[in-house]
N, C-alpha and C positions, 0 to 999 in steps of 0.2 A: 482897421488893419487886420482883420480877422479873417481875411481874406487872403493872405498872404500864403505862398508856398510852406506847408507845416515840415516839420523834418530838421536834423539837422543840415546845414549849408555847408561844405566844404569845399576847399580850394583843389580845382585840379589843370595840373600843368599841360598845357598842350600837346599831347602826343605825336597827329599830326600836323598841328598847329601850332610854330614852336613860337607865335608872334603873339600868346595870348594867354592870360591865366582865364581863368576859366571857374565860376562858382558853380555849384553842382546839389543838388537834393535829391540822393538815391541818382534816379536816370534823367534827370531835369537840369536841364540848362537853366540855370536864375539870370546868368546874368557872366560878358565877355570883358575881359580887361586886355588892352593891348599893352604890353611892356615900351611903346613908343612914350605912353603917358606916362609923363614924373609922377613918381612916386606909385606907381603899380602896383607891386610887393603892399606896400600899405593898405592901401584902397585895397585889396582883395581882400587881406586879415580883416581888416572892418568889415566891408561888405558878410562875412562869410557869418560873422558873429552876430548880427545886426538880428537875430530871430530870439537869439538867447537873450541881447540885452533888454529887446520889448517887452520879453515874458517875464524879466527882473524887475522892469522898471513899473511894469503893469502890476506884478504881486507888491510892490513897495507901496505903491499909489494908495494900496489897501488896508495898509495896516497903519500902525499908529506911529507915526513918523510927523515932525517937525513940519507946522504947516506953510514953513516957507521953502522947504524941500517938496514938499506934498505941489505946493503953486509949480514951481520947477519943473517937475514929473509931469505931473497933469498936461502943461503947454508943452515938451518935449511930444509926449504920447501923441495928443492933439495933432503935432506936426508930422508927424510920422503916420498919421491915421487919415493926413489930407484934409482936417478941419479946419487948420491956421495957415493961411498960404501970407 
């Protein structure tokens, strides 16, 4: 996943699109939410944060931490990197 859009992600409300949240990296579009889908508002807060919590869970992975949270980490990252479908 080191591929991913670097930066923070944040949420922006559709200006002229009032039918959409919207996650954003600097001038980059990441990625559209339509407010028709349940639970919108949610899904966007997740979505927006989803860059912070790989770079937590990836500095966690590393250090000396509980090796059944360590297993946990590891397969979350995994999924998230497209290795564990």
């Amino acid at each position: 996943m080191s591929q991913y859009t670097k930066g923070e992600w944040k949420i922006a409300r559709g200006i002229l699109c009032k039918k959409a949240i919207f996650i954003r990296s600097g001038d980059t579009d990441i990625a559209e939410i339509f407010y028709q889908i349940p639970n919108a508002e949610a899904n966007a807060q997740l979505i927006s944060v989803a860059p912070m919590m790989y770079e937590t869970l990836k500095s966690l992975s590393l250090g000396d931490i509980d090796p059944v949270y360590r297993q946990i980490i590891v397969k979350v990252l995994a999924q998230a990197e497209g290795k564990d479908e």
